[in-house]
C-alpha positions, 0 to 999 in steps of 0.5 A, a space after each residue: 775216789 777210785 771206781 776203775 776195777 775192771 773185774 767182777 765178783 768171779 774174777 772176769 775181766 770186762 766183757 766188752 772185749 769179747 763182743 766183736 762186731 757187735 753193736 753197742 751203745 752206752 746207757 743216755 745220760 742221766 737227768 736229774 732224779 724224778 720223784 718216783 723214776 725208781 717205782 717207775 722201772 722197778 717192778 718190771 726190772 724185778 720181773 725181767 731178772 727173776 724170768 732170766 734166770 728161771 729160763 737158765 736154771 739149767 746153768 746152776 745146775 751142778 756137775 755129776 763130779 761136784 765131789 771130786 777134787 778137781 771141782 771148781 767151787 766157784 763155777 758149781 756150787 757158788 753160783 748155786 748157793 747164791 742162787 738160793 741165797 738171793 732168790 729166799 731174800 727176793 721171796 721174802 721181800 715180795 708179796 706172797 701170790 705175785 709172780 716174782 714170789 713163786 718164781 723166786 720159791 720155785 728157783 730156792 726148790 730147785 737149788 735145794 733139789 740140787 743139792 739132794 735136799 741137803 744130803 750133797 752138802 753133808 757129803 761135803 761137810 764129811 769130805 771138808 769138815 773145817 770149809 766155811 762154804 758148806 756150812 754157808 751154803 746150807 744156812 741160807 737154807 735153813 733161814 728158808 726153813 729147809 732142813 737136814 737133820 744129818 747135816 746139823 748133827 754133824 756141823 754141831 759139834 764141829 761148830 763148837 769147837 776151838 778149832 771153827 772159833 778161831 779159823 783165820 779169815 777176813 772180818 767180812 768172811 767172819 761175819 758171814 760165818 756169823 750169820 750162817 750160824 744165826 740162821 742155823 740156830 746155835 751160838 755164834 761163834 764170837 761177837 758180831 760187833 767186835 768183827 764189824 769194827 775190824 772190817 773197811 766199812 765198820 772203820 768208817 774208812 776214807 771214802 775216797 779209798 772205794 775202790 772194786 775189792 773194798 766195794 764188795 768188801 763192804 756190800 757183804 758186810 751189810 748182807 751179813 749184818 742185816 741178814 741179807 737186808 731182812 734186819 736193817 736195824 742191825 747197821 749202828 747209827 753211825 755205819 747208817 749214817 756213813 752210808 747214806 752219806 757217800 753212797 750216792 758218790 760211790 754209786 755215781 763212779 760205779 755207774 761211769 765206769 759201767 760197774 753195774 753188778 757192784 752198782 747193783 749191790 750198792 743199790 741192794 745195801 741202800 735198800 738195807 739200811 733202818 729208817 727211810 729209803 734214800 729216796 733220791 739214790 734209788 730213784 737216780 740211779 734205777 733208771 739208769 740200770 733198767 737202762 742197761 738191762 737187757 730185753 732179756 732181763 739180764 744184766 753185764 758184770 761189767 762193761 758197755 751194755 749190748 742193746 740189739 736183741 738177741 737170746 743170749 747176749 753174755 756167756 752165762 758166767 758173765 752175768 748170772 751173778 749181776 743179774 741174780 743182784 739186780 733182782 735182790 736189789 730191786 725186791 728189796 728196794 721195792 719193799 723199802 719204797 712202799 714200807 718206807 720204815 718197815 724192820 724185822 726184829 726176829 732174829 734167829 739164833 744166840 749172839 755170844 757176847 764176849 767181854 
């Protein structure tokens, strides 16, 4: 099994590098899993990530050029559709009046704010009329319930078209292209099942090939499946039971190699999956990423943790991705811990089924 991918979801290389002669200390060795170690941290991880990134909102915020051309994508609005994307899941898997419940709506109301309640978003669908990522973006607001009417009448026809059926991508970018058209309400564009079965983790492939790039391959195409862990049911039978049979290995390999934003998304998909929680993965391997949490509440991409105080321990773009995941993850493996069989049956949208 591979796990020694140096880079994170942006593409940036281990920040251990870059810490002079700061002090630094590894993470203790694990014991073996507790009964109950993961309820033990989660709860407070959950708060000390969510309270991180509502103290650095103004990072998300975007530029007044967002439009222009020379606009990086992935510095400006990623972060900030990611923001919206994780923080409406985290909404939903807590409990309405608990402090990461309102701190997680309050961040989505910020996000939207940003965009101009939907409008920066049909300039962009106007200027890029074919781009996945403006639709993208805007459906994990619209599976939150925040709408623009001029947007949708502009991406429906758009979205009904030869040309959107048949744009060129990789599976898992397919089935998210799926998935925002499910929260968006129209038919799909295809079905979901036959692009599953094209992608690394719907081929059941060789699990010694994990490696960085099939990892977050994979996690995605649980997060598109399952709508962001809201709808475990839709993971087949045998893609449930591959997971749970390898992602404690892989999990294991990303924790030695200090791969902590992709441990994170392996935690979040052990999180998703139908049926009971992997019991013995949550509670073996939250511990160990509390453990790298910083007292801020933020947590590396990738790298040897810092553990003296400070109140910015990592550049912003370095860990406001790993820690938005540690957030998500820990809200959905609180829900699976203490609703061990609880599903979401709703699903929004028409799936097309094609012969």
């Amino acid at each position: 099994m591979t796990t020694t991918a140096t880079q994170g979801p942006q593409g940036h290389p281990d920040p251990q590098g870059r810490q002079g002669s700061r002090t630094h200390a590894r993470p203790a060795p694990r014991d073996p899993a507790s009964p109950g170690a993961a309820l033990a941290v989660l709860p407070l991880v959950l708060r000390g990530a969510l309270a991180w990134t509502d103290a650095h909102r103004a990072g998300f915020a975007l530029p007044d050029d967002v439009l222009e051309p020379h606009t990086q994508v992935n510095a400006t609005l990623k972060p900030l559709g990611e923001l919206a994307q994780l923080c409406s899941t985290v909404r939903a898997a807590t409990a309405p009046g608990t402090p990461e419940h309102e701190v997680a709506g309050d961040l989505v109301t910020y996000a939207w704010q940003e965009v101009g309640a939907g409008g920066l978003l049909l300039e962009l669908l106007r200027a890029e009329p074919f781009a996945a990522y403006p639709y993208e973006i805007y459906a994990a607001f619209a599976g939150y319930g925040l709408r623009h009417e001029g947007f949708e009448a502009l991406a429906r026809p758009l979205t009904a078209t030869r040309a959107w059926a048949h744009t060129e991508q990789h599976a898992n970018r397919q089935l998210g292209l799926i998935n925002s058209e499910r929260r968006v309400g129209v038919v799909t564009h295809t079905d979901a099942g036959g692009v599953l079965s094209r992608t690394w983790l719907g081929g059941l492939s060789e699990p010694w090939t994990f490696e960085g790039p099939s990892g977050y391959a994979l996690t995605h195409t649980v997060f598109h499946l399952t709508d962001w862990g809201r709808m475990p049911d839709r993971v087949p039978e045998k893609t449930d039971a591959y997971l749970r049979t390898w992602l404690p290995a892989w999990a294991d390999g990303c924790l030695e190699s200090g791969q902590w934003d992709l441990t994170g998304e392996l935690l979040a998909v052990a999180a998703s999956l139908p049926g009971p929680a992997p019991l013995e993965l949550l509670d073996a391997v939250w511990p160990v990423l509390a453990d790298v949490q910083h007292t801020t509440g933020c947590v590396p991409e990738t790298g040897v943790p810092i553990q003296e105080d400070a109140p910015d321990p990592y550049p912003f773009i370095d860990s406001y991705h790993s820690t938005l995941v540690t957030a998500f993850a820990a809200a959905l493996s609180l829900r699976s811990l203490r609703s061990p069989r609880r599903t979401d049956r709703t699903t929004p949208g028409r799936e097309r089924h094609t012969p």
